[in-house]
N, C-alpha and C positions, 0 to 999 in steps of 0.2 A: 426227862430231857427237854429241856426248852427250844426253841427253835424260830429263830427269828429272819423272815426273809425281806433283804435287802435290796430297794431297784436304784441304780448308780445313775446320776443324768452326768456326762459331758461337761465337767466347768468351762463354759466357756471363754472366760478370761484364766486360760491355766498360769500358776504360780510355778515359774520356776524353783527347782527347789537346789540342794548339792548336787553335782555332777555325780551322775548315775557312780559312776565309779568313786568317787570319794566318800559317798554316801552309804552305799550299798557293802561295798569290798574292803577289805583288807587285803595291800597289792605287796607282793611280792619278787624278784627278779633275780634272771638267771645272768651271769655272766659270761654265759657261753653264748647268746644271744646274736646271730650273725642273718646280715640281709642277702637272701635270695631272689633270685628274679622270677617272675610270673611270665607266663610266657601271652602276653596279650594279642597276640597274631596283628597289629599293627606295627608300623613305623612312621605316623604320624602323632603330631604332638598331643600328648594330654595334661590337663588341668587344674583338673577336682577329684575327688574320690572319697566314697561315701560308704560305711557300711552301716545295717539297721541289725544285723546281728553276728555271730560267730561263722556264718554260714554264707550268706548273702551281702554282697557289695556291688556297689556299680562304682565306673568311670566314665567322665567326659571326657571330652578333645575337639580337634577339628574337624571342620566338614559334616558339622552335627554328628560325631561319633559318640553312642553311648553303648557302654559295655558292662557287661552283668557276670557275676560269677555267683557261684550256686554252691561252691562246694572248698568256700576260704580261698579261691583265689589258684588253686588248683589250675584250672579252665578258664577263659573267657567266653565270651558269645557277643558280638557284636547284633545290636537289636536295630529296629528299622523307626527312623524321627522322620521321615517324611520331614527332615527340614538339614542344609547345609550350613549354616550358619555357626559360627565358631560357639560353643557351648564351654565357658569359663568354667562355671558354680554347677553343683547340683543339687539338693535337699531333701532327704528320703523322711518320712514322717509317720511310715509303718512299713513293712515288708512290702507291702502294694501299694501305696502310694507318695508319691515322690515328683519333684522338679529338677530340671535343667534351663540353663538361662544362658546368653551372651549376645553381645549385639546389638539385635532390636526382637530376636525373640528369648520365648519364655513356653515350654510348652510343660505337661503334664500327663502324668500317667497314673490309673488306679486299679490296674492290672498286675503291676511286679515288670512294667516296663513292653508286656506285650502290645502295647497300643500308646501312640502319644496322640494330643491332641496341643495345638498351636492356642496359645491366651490371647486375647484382647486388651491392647493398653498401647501407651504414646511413648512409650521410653524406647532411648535409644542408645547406645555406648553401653549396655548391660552388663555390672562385673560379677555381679552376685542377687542369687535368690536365697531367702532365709524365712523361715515361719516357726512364729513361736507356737502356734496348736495347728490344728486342724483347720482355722479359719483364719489365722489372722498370721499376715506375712509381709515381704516386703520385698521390692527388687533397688539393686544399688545402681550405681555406675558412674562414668567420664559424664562433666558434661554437669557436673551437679543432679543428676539424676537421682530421684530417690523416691519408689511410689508404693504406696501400703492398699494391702487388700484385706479384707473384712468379711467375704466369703468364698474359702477356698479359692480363690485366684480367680472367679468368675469375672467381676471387675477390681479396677485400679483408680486408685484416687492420686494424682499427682502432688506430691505434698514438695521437694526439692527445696525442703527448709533448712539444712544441716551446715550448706554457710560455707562448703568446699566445692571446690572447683571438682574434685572428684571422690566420690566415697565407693571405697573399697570392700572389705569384709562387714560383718554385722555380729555381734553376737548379743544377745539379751540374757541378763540375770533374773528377772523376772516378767510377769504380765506388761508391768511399766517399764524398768529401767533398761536402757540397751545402751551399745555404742557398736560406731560406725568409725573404722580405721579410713586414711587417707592423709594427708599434709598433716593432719593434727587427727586428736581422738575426741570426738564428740560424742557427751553423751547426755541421753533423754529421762524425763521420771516422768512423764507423763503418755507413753506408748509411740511417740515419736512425733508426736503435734508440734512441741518446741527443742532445741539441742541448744548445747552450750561445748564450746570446749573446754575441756580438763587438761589437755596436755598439749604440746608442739612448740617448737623454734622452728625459726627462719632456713633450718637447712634437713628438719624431719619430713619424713615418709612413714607412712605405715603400709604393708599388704596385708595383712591378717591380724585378729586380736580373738582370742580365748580367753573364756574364762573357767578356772576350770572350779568356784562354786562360788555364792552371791559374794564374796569377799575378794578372795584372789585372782586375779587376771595379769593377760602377757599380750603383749600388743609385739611384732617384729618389723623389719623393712631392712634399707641397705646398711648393713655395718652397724643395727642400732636395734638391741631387744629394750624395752621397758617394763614394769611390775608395778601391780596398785594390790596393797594390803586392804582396802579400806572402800571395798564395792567401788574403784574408781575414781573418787573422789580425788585426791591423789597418784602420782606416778614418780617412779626411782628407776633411771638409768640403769641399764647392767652392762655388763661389758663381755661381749660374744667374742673380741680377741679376732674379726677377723670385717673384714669391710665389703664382703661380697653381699650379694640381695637375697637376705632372707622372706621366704615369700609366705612360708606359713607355719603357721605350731598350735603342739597339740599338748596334754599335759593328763596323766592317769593318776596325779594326785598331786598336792603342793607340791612334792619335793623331788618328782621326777617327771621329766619332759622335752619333749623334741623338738629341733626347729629344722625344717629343712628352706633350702633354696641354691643358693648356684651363679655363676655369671660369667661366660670366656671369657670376657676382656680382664678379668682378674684370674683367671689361670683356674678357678676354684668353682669346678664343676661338678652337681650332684655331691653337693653337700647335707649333711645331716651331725646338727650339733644336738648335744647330750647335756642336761643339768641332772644331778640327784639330791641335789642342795637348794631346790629353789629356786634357782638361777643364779645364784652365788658364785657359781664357778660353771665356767660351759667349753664342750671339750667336743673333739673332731671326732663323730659314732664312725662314721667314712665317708672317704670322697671321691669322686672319679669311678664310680658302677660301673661306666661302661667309657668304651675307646669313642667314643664321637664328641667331636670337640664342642657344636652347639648343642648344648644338653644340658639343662640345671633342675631340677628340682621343684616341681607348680605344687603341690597338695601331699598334705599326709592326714589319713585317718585311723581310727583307732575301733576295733571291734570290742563286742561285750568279754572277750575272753581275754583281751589285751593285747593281741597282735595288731602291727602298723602295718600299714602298705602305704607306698608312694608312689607317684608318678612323675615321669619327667617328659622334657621335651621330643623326645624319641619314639613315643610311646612306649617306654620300657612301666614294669610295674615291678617293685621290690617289694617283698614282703619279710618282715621279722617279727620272730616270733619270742618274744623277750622274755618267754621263761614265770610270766606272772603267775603268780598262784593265789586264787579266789576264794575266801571262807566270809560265811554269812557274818553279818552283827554280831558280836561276843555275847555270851549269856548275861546279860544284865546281875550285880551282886543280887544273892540268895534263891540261885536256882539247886534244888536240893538232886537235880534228875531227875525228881517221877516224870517230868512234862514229857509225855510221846509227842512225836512229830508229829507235825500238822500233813493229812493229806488233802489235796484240791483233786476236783476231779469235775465232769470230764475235764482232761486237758491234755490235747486243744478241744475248746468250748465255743459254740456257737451265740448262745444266746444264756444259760444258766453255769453255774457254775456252784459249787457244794464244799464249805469246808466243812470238813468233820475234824473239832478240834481234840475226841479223845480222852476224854478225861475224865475222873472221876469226880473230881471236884469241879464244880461251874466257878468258872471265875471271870472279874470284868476284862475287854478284850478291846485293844486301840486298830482301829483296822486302817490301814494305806493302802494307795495302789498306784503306782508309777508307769510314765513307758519309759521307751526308751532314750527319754534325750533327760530322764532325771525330772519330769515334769508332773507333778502333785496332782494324780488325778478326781480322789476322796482320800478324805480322812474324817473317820467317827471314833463315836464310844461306844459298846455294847457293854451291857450289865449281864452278867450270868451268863452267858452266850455259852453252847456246849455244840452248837452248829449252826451255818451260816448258810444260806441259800444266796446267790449275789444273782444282779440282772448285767451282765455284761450286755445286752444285744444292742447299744446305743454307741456301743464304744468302734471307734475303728479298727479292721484288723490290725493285726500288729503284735508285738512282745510284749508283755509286761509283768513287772514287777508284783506281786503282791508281799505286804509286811504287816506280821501279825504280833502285839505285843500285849504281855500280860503281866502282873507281879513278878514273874520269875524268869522271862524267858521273852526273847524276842527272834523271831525267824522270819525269813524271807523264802518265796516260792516263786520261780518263775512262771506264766501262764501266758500261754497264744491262742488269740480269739481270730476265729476263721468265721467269715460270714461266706 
């Protein structure tokens, strides 16, 4: 038995890679599919809303409100920010550590939300915090605001190079290339030093832009979704068929995806449109959740098992559960069967982690390992490999992926590292 042990360093410039789910899954959906409401014990307004696994989510809102569920949404628990400041955005980046932002603050938490502590920086009008790893992030805002940090949010460099009066949402396809929704979509290959615009007219808006992997992206705003086949480079019109403010969208693979938002003065509150085409065609999921006339639609997120939850102006919190159904990576042609499953162990693992891949034959092994937001954390070769010793204890805690592939056979293993 050969036995080769592995110490794993943190890329620090991590490589986006496909969206955890279009990478990982083959999605599936139910047509029974109907939104429930979550009972948030507020009735003030929320925001954002974030989940880091099947289990675990939080929500912002007013008056520095942030809310945590434990058990999908089941429950809330309203946690203590020691700050009142309206809280837009939120950005979780493991199970325990995570941001909230609006305003002129930004605070952070690396407890799972038991403790925040308040950041240090000059921004003010704050729409959005976003971090592509562990160290490198950035806060948006009104105001041309736009400031990047470099380790964990300890400081902020003011960079307000993006060339809009206000930048909105953020998403990054890789370590370099991002864009940043607002009047127009601009985007950067160089990690945000220089932008250029890709897209906008004299009468666009943007509030939100996904991508859901380094290719395809959706940018929304009032009455107006657009689509870039070609990492951004490009953008094509679609037609949402209705002219209220879409504020945000999410997407569990090219070809299915949601946009919510909302707006009284157009009658069309607590909306939620539906593409299964791409965006080819987009159709009313539903509308009007609830009897309260100021109420639309701020945020929808997406858990690792496929369930959405949203939030609206009321603080209501909807959750649907779409019926998705999850199977690893297909066997690659000429798996003959003998390959036994791989098992990882301990897991959850602190600092080692053991695969034992079972086999009587030694054969070469492509080893990956991802977290949560689809982010490339190693990738090697091993020769002969028949078990693996890995050093997780540099990694943050969190979920992650592990994918294991050989000649015949490629599987994927879930594993949570607890320090």
């Amino acid at each position: 038995m050969v036995e080769i042990t592995l110490v794993m360093k943190l890329k620090r410039n991590t490589v986006l890679v496909l969206s955890l789910f279009t990478f990982l899954f083959t999605l599936g959906f139910s047509t029974k599919a109907q939104w429930q409401k979550n009972n948030s014990g507020i009735t003030s307004a929320l925001y954002a809303v974030d989940f880091v696994n099947d289990q675990i989510g939080y929500a912002t809102g007013d008056n520095g409100v942030v809310l945590k569920t434990i058990n999908a949404g089941a429950s809330w628990t309203k946690l203590t920010t020691n700050t009142t400041d309206l809280l837009y955005s939120l950005h979780f980046i493991s199970d325990k550590v995570g941001y909230a932002a609006g305003g002129s603050t930004v605070i952070k938490t690396a407890d799972g939300g038991v403790s925040w502590i308040k950041l240090n920086h000059t921004a003010t009008g704050i729409i959005e915090v976003y971090f592509i790893d562990a160290k490198i992030g950035f806060i948006s805002g009104d105001g041309g605001t736009f400031l990047k940090t470099e380790d964990g949010g300890n400081t902020w460099s003011s960079l307000n190079n993006t060339g809009q009066g206000s930048n909105e949402r953020i998403d990054f396809i890789d370590g370099s290339t991002g864009f940043v929704a607002g009047p127009n979509i601009v985007r950067t290959t160089d990690g945000g030093s220089t932008w250029k615009k890709v897209y906008g007219t004299s009468t666009s808006f943007f509030y939100s832009i996904y991508f859901v992997n380094n290719k395809v992206g959706f940018a929304c705003g009032p009455g107006e979704i657009v689509k870039t086949s070609d990492g951004g480079v490009t953008w094509v019109k679609q037609s949402p068929n209705t002219q209220t403010h879409l504020r945000d969208v999410v997407f569990l693979n090219e070809n299915m995806g949601y946009v919510v938002g909302g707006h009284p003065m157009t009658g069309e509150r607590d909306v939620v449109l539906k593409t299964t085409d791409g965006g080819t065609n987009w159709k009313i999921d539903t509308t009007k959740l609830g009897p309260s006339f100021f109420r639309y639609l701020n945020g929808i997120a997406l858990s690792n098992t496929g369930d959405l939850y949203v939030v609206n102006m009321s603080g209501s919190i909807y959750k649907n559960e779409t019926g998705v159904t999850s199977t690893f990576l297909p066997k690659i042609p000429g798996d003959n069967g003998n390959y036994k499953e791989i098992r990882v162990f301990p897991n959850p693992v602190n600092s080692f982690i053991i695969l034992n891949l079972d086999q009587t034959e030694q054969m070469d092994y492509q080893i990956r390992i991802f977290d949560q937001t689809g982010s490339l954390m190693l990738e090697n070769m091993y020769s002969k490999a028949s078990r693996l010793t890995v050093d997780v204890s540099t990694f943050p805690s969190g979920v992650y992926w592990l994918q294991t592939a050989n000649a015949k056979t490629t599987q994927v293993s879930k594993i949570i590292i607890q320090h």
